[in-house]
DSSP file (Angstrom, degrees, kcal/mol; ACC not computed):
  #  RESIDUE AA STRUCTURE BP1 BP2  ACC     N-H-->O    O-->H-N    N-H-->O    O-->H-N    TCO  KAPPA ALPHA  PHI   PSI    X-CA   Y-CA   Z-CA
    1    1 A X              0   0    0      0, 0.0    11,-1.0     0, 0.0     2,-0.2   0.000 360.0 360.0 360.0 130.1  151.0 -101.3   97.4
    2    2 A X  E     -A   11   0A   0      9,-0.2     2,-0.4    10,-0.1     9,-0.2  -0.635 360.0-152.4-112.7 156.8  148.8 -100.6   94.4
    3    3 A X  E     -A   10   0A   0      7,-1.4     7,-0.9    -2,-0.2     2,-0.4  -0.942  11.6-135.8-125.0  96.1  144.9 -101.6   94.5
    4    4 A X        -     0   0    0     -2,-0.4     2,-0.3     5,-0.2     5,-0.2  -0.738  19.1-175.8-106.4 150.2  142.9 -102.5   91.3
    5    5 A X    >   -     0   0    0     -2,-0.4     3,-3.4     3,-0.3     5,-0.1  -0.751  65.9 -42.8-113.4 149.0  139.8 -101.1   91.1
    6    6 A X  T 3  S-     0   0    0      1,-0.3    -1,-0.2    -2,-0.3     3,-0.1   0.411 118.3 -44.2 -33.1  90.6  137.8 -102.2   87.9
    7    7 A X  T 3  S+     0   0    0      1,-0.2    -1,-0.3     0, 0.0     2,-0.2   0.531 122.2 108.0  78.0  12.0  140.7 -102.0   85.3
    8    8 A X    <   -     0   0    0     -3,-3.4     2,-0.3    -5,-0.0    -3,-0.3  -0.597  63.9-134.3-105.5 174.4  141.7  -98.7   86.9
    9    9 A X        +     0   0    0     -2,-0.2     2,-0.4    -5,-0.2    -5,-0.2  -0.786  26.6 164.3-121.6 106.2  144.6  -98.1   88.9
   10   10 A X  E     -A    3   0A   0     -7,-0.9    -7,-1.4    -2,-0.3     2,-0.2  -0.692  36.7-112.6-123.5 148.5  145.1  -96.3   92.2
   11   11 A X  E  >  -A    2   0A   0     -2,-0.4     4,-2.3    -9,-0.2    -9,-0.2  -0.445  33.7-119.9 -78.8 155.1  147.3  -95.8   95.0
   12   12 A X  H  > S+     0   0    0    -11,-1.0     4,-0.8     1,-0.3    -1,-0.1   0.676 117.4  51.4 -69.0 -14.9  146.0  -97.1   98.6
   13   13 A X  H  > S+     0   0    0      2,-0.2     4,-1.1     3,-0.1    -1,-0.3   0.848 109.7  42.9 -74.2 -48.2  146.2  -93.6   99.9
   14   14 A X  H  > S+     0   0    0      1,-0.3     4,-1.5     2,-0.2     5,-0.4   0.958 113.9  57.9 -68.6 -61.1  143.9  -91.7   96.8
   15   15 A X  H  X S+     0   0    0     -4,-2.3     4,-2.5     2,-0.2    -1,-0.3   0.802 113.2  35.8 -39.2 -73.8  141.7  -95.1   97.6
   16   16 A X  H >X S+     0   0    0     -4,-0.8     3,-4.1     2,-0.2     4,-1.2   0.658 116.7  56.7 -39.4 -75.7  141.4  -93.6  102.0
   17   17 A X  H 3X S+     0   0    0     -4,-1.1     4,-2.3     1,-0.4     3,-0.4   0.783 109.9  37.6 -93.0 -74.4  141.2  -90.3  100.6
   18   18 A X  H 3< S+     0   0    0     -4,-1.5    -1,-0.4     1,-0.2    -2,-0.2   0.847 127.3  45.5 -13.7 -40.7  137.9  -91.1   98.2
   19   19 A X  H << S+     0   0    0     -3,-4.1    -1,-0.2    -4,-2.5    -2,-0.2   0.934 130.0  12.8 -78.9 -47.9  136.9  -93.1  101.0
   20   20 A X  H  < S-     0   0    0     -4,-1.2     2,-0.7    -3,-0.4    -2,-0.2   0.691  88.9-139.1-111.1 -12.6  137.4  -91.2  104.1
   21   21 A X  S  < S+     0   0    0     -4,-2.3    -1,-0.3    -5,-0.3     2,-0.1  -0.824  71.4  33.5  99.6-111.6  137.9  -87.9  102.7
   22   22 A X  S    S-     0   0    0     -2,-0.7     5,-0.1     1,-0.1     2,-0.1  -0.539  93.6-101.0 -82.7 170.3  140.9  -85.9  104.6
   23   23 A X    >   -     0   0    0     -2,-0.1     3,-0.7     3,-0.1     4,-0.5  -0.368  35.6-110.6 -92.3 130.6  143.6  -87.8  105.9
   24   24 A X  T >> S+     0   0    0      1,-0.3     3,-4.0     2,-0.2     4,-2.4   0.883 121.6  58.7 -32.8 -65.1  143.2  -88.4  110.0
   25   25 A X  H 3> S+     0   0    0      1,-0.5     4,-1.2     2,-0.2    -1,-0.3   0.671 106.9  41.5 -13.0 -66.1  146.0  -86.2  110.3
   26   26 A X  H <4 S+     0   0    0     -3,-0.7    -1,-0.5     1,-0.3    -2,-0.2  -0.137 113.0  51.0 -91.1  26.1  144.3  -83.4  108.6
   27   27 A X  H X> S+     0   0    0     -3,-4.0     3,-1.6    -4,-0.5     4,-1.1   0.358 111.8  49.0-101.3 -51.8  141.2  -83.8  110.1
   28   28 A X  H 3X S+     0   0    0     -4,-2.4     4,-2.2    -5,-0.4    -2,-0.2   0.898 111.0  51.2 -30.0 -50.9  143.1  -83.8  113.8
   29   29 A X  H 3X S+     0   0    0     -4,-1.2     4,-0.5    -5,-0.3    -1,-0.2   0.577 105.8  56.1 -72.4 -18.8  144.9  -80.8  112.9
   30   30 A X  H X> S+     0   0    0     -3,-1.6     4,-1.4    -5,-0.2     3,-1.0   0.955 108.4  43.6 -84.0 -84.6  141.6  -79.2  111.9
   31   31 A X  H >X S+     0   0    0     -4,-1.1     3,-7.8     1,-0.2     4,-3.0   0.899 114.5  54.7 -26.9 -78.5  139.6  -79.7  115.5
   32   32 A X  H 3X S+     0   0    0     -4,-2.2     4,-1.7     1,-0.3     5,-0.3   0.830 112.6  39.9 -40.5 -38.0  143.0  -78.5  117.3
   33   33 A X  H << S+     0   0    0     -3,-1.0     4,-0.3    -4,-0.5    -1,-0.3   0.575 115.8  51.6 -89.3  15.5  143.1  -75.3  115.4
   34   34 A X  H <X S+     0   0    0     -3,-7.8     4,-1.1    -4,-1.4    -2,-0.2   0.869 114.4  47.9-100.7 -34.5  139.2  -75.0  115.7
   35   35 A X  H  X S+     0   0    0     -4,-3.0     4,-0.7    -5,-0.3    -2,-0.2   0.701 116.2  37.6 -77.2 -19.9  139.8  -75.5  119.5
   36   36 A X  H  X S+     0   0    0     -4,-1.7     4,-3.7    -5,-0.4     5,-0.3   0.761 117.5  50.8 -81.7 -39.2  142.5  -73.1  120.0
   37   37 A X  H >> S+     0   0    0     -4,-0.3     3,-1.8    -5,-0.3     4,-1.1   0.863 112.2  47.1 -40.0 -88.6  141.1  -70.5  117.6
   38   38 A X  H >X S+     0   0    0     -4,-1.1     3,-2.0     1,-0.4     4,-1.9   0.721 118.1  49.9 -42.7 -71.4  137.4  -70.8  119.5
   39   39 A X  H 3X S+     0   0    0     -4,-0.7     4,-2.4     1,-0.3     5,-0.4   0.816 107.3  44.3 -61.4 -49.3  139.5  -70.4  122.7
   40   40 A X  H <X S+     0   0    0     -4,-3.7     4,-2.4    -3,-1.8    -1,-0.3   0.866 114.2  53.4 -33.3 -39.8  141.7  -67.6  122.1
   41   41 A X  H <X S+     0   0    0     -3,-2.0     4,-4.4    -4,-1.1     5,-0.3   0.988 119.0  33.7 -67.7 -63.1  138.7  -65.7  120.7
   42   42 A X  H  < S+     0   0    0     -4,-1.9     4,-0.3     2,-0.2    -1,-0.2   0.601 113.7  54.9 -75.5  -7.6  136.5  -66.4  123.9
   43   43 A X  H >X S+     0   0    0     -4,-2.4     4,-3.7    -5,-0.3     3,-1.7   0.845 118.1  43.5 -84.4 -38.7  139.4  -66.3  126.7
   44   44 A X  H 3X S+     0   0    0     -4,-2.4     4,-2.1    -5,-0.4     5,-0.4   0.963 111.7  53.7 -53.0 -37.8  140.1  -62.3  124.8
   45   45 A X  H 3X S+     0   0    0     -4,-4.4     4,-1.7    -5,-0.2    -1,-0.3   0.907 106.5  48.6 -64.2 -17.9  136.8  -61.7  124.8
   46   46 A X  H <4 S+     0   0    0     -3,-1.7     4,-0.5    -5,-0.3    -1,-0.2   0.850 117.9  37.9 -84.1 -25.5  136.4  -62.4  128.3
   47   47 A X  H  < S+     0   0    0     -4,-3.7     5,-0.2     2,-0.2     3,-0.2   0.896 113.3  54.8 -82.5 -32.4  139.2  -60.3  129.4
   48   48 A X  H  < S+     0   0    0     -4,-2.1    -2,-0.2    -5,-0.5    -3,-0.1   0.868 125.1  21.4 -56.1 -47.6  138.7  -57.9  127.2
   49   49 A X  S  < S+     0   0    0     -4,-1.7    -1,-0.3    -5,-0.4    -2,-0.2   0.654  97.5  99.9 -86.2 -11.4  134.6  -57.4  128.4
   50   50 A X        -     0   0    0     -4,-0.5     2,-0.9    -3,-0.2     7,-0.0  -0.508  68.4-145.5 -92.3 156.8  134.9  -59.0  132.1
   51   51 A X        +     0   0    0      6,-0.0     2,-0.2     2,-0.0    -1,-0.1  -0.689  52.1 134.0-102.3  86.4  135.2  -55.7  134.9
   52   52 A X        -     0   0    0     -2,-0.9     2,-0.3    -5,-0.2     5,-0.0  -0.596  64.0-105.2-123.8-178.7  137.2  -57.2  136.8
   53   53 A X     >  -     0   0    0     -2,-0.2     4,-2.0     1,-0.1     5,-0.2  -0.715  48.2-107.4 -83.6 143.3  140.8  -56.4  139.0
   54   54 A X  H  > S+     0   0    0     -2,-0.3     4,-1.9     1,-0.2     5,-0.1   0.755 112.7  50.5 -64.0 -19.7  143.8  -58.0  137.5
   55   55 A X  H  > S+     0   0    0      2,-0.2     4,-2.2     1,-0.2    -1,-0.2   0.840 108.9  50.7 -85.8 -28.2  144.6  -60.5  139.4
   56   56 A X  H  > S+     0   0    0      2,-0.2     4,-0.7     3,-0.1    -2,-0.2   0.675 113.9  47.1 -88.0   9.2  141.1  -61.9  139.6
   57   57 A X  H  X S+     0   0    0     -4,-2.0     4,-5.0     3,-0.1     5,-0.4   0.827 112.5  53.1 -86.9 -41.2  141.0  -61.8  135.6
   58   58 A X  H  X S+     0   0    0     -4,-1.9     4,-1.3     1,-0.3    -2,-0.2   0.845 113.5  39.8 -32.7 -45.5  144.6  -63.5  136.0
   59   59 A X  H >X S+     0   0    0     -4,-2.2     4,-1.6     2,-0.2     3,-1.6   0.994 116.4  49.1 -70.7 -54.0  143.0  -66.3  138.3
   60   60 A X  H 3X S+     0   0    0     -4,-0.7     4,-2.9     1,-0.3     5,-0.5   0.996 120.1  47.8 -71.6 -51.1  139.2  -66.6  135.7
   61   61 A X  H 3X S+     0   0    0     -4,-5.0     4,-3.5     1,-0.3    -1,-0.3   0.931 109.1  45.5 -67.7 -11.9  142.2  -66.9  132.8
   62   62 A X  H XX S+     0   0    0     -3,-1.6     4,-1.3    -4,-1.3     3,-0.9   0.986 114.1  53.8 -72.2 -59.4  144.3  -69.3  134.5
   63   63 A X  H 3X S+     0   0    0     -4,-1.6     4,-3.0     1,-0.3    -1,-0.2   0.739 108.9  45.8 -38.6 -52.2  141.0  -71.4  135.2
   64   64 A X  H 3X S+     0   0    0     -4,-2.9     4,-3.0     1,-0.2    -1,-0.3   0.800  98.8  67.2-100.8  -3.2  139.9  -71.5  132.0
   65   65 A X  H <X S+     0   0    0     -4,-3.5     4,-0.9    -3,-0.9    -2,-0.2   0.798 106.3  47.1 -22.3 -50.3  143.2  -72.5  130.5
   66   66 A X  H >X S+     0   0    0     -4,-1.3     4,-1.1     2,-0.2     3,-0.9   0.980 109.3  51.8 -76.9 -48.0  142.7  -75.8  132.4
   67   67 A X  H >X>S+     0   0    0     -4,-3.0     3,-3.7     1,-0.2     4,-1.7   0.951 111.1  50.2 -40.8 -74.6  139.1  -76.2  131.2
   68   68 A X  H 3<5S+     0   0    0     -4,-3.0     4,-0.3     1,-0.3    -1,-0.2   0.688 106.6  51.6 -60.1 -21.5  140.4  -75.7  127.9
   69   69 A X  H <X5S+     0   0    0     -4,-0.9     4,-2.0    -3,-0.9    -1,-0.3   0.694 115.7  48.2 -85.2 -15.2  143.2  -78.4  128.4
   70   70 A X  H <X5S+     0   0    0     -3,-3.7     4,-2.3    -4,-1.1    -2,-0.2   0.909 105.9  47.4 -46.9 -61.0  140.6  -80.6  129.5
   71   71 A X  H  X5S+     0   0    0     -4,-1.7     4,-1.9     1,-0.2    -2,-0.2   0.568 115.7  50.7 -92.0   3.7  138.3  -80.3  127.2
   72   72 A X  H  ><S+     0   0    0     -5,-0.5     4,-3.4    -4,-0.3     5,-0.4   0.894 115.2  42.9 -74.1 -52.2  141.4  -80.7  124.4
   73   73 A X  H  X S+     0   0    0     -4,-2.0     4,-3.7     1,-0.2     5,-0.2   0.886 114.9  48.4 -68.8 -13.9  142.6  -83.7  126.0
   74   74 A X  H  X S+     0   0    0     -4,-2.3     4,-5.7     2,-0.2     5,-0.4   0.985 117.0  42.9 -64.8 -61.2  138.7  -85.0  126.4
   75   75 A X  H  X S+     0   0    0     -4,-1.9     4,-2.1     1,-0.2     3,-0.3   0.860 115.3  52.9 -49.3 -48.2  137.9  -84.1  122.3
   76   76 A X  H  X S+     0   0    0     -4,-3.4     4,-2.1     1,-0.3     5,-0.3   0.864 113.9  44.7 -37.7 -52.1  141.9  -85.9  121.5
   77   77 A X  H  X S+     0   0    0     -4,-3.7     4,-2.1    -5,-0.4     3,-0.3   0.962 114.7  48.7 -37.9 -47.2  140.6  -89.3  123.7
   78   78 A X  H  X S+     0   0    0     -4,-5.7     4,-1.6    -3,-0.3    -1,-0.2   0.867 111.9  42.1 -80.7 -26.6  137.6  -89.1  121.9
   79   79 A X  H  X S+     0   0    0     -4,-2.1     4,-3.8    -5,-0.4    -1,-0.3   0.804 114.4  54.7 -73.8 -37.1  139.2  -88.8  118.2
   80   80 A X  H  X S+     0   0    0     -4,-2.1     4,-2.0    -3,-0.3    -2,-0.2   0.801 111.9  44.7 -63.9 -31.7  142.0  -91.7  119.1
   81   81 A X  H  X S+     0   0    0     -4,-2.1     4,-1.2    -5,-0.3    -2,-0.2   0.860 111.7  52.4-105.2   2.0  139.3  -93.9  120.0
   82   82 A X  H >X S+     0   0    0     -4,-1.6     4,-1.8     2,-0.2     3,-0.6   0.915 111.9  48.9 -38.8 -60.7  137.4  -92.9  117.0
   83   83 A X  H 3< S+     0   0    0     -4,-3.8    -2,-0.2     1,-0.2    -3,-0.2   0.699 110.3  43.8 -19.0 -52.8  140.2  -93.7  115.3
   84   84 A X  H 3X S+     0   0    0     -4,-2.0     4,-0.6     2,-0.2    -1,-0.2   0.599 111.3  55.6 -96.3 -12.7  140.9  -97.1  116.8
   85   85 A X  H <X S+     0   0    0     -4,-1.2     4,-1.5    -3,-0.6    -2,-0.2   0.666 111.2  52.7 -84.3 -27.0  136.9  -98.2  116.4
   86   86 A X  H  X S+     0   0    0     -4,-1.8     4,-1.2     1,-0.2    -2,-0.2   0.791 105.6  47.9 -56.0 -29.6  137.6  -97.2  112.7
   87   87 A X  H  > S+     0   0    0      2,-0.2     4,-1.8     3,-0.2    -2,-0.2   0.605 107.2  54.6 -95.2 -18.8  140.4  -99.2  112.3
   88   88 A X  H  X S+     0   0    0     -4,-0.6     4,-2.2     2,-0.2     5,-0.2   0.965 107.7  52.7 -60.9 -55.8  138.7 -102.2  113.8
   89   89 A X  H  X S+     0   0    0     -4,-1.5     4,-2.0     1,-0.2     5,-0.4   0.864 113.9  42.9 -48.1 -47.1  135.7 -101.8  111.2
   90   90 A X  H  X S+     0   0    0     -4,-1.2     4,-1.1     1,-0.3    -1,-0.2   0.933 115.7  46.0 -63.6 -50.3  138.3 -101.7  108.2
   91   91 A X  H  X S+     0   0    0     -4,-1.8     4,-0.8     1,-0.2    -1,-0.3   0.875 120.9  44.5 -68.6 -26.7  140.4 -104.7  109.6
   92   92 A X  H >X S+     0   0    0     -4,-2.2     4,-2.1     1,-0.2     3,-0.8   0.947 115.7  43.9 -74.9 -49.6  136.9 -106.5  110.2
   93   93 A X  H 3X S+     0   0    0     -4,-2.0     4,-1.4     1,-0.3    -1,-0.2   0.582 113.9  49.9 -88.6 -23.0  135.5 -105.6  107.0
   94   94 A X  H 3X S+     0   0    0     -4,-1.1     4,-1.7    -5,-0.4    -1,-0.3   0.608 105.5  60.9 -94.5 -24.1  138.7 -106.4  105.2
   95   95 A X  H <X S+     0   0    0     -3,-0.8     4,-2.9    -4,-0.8     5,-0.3   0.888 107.7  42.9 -78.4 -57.3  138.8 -110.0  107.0
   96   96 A X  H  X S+     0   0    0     -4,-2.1     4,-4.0     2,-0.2     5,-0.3   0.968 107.7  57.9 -70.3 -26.5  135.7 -111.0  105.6
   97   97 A X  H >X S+     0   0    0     -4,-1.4     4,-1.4     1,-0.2     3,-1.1   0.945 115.7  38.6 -55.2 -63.3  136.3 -109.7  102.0
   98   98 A X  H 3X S+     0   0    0     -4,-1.7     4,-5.1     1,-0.3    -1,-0.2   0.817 113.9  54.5 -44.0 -32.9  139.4 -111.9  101.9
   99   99 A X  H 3X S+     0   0    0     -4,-2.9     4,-2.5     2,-0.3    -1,-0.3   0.983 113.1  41.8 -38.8 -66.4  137.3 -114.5  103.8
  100  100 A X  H <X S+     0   0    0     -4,-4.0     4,-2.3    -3,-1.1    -1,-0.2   0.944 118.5  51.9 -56.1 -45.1  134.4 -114.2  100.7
  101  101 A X  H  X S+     0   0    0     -4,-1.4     4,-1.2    -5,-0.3    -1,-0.3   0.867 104.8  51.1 -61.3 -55.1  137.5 -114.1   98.3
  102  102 A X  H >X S+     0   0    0     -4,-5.1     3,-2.4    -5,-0.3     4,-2.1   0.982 115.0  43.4 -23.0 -83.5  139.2 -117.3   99.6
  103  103 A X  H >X S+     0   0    0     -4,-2.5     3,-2.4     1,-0.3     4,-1.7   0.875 112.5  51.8 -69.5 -82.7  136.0 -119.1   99.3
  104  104 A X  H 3X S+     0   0    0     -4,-2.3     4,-2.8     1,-0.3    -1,-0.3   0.678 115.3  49.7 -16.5 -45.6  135.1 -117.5   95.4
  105  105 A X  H <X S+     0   0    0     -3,-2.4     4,-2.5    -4,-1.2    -1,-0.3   0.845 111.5  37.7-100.2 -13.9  138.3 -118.6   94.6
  106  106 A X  H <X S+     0   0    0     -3,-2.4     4,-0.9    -4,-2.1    -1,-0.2   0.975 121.5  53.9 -80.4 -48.7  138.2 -122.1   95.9
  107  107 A X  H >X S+     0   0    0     -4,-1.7     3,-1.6    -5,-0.2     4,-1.5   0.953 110.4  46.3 -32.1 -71.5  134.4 -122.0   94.4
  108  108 A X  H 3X S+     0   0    0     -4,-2.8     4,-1.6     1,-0.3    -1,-0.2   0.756 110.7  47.9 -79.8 -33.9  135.6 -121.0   91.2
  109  109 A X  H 3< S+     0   0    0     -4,-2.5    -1,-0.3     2,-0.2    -2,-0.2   0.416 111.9  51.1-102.8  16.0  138.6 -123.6   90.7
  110  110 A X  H XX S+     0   0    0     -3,-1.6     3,-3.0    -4,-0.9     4,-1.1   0.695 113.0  47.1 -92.4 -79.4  136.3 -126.7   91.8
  111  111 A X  H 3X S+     0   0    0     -4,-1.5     4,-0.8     1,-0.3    -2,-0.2   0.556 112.7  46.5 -53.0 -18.0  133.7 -125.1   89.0
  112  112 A X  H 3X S+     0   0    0     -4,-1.6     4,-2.5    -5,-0.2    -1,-0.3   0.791 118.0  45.8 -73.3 -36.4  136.8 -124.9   86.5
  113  113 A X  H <> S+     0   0    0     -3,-3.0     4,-5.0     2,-0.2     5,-0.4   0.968 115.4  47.9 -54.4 -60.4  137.7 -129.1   87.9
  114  114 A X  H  X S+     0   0    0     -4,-1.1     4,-0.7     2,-0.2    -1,-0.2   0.909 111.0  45.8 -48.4 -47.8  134.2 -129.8   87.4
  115  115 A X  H >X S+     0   0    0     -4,-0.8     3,-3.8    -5,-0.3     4,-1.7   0.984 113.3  54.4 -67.8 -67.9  134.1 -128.1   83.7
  116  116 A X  H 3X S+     0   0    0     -4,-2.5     4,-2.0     1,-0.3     5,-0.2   0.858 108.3  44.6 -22.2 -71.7  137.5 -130.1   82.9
  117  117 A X  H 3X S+     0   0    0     -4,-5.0     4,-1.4     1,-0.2    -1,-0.3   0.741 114.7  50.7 -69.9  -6.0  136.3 -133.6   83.7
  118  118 A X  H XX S+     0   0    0     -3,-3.8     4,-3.0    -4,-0.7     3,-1.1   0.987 109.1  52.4 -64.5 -58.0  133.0 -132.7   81.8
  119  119 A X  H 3X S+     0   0    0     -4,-1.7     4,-3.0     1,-0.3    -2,-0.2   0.753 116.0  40.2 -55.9 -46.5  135.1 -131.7   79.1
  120  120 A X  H 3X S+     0   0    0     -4,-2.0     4,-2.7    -5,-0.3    -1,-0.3   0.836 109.7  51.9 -76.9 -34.6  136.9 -135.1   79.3
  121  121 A X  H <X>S+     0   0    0     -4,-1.4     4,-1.8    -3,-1.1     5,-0.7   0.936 111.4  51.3 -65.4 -61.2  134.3 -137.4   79.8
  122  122 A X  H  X5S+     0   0    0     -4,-3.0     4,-2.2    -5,-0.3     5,-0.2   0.935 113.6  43.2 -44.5 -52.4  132.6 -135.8   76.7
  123  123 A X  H  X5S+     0   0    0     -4,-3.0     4,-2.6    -5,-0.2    -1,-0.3   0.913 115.8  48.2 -67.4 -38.5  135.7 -136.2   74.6
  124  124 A X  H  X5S+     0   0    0     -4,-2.7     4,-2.4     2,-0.2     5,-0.3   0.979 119.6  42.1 -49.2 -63.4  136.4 -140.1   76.1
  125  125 A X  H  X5S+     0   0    0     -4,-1.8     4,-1.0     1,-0.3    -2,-0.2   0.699 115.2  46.1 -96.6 -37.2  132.5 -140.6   75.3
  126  126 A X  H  XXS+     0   0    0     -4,-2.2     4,-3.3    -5,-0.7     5,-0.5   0.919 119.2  48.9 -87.9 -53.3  132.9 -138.5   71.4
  127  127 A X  H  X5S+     0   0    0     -4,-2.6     4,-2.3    -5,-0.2    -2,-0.3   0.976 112.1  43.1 -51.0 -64.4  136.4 -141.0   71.0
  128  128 A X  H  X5S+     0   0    0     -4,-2.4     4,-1.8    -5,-0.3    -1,-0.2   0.864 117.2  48.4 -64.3 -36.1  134.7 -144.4   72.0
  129  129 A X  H  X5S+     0   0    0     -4,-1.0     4,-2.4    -5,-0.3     5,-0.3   0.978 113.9  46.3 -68.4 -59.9  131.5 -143.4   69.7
  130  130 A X  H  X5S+     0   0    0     -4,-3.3     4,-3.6     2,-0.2    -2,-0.2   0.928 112.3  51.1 -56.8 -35.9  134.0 -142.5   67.0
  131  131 A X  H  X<S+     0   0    0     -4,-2.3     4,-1.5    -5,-0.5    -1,-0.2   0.983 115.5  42.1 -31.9 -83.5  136.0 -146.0   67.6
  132  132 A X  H  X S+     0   0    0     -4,-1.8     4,-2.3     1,-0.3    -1,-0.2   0.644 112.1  51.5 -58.9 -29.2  132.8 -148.0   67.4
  133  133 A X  H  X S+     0   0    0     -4,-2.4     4,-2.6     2,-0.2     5,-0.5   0.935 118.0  42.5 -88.3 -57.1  131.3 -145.9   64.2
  134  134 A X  H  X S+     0   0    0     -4,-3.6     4,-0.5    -5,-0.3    -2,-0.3   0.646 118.9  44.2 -75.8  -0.5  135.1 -146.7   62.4
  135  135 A X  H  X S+     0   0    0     -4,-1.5     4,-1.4     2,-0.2    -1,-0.2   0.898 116.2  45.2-110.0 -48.5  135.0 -150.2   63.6
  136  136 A X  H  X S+     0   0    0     -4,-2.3     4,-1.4     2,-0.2    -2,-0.2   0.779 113.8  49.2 -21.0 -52.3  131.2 -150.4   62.5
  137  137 A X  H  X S+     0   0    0     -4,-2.6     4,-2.3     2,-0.2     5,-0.3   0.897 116.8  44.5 -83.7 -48.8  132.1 -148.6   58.9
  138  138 A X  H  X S+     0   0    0     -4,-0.5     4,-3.4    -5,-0.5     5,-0.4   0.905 110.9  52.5 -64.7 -35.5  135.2 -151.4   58.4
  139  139 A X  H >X S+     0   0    0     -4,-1.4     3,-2.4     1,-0.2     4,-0.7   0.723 113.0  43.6 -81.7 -92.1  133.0 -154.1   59.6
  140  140 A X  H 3X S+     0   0    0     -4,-1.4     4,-2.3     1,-0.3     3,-0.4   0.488 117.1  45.4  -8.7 -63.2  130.3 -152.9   56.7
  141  141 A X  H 3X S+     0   0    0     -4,-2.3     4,-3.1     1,-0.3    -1,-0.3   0.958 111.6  55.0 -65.7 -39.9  133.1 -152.5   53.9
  142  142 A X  H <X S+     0   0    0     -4,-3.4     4,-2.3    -3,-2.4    -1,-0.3   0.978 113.8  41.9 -53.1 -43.2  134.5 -155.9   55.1
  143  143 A X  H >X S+     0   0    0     -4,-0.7     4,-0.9    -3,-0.4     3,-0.6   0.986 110.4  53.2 -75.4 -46.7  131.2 -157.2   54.5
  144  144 A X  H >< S+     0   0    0     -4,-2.3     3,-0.6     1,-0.2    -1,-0.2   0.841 106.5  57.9 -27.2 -54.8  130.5 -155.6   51.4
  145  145 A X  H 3< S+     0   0    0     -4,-3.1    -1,-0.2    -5,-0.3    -2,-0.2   0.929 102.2  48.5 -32.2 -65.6  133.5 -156.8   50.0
  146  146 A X  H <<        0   0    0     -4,-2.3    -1,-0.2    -3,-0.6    -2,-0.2   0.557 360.0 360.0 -72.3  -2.1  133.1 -159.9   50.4
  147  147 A X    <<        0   0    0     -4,-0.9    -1,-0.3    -3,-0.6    -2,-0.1   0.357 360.0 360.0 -90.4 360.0  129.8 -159.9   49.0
């Protein structure tokens, strides 16, 4: 589906990507590897500094595994229903333009109706004057004539 934008032409993707910048996708794909990075970094740094016995770093890593699958699935919720409160705006915001656009165009072809029947009336009005002026201009020569 192609979009035009004053006389230009663009695809309805370039349009999102001007609009919203990277593509959900790529922005999704960006947080997950900033949340696994950040989390690798800090659970090795934590075995790596904690002084601990192995089985209680084994337990602390297991622990914060889960935190970290938490707090993935929390940021994912929160980005889907970013997502879907985004897509409301657009479908909202896109309802009324057609809305405003409907109504311009039904505006615009009563002010083209309107123009017409001026147009016609003027020319009926410019026809009946010219009538009466050639019927006027015969009736003179007739009289003239006879004279």
């Amino acid at each position: 589906m192609k979009l035009v934008l004053k006389g230009d032409m663009y695809m309805l993707k370039d349009i999102k990507k001007i609009i919203f910048g990277k593509s959900k996708k790529d922005k999704a794909k960006d947080i997950v590897k900033g949340i696994v990075l950040g989390t690798a970094i800090g659970a090795t740094a934590g075995v790596l500094l904690a002084p601990k016995p192995g089985k209680e770093t084994r337990d602390d890593i297991k622990e914060r595994v889960i935190e970290i699958e938490k707090i993935i699935k929390l940021t994912l919720e929160d980005k889907v229903e970013e997502a879907k409160d985004l897509k409301e705006k657009v479908l909202s915001n896109l309802n009324e333009h057609i809305e405003e656009m409907k109504e311009f165009k039904n505006e615009s072809t009563e002010d083209v109706k309107e123009g017409i029947n001026d147009v016609k009336d003027t020319l009926k009005k410019a026809v009946e004057k010219t009538k009466e002026d050639i019927k006027d201009t015969v009736n003179d020569i007739e009289k003239n004539a006879k004279r």
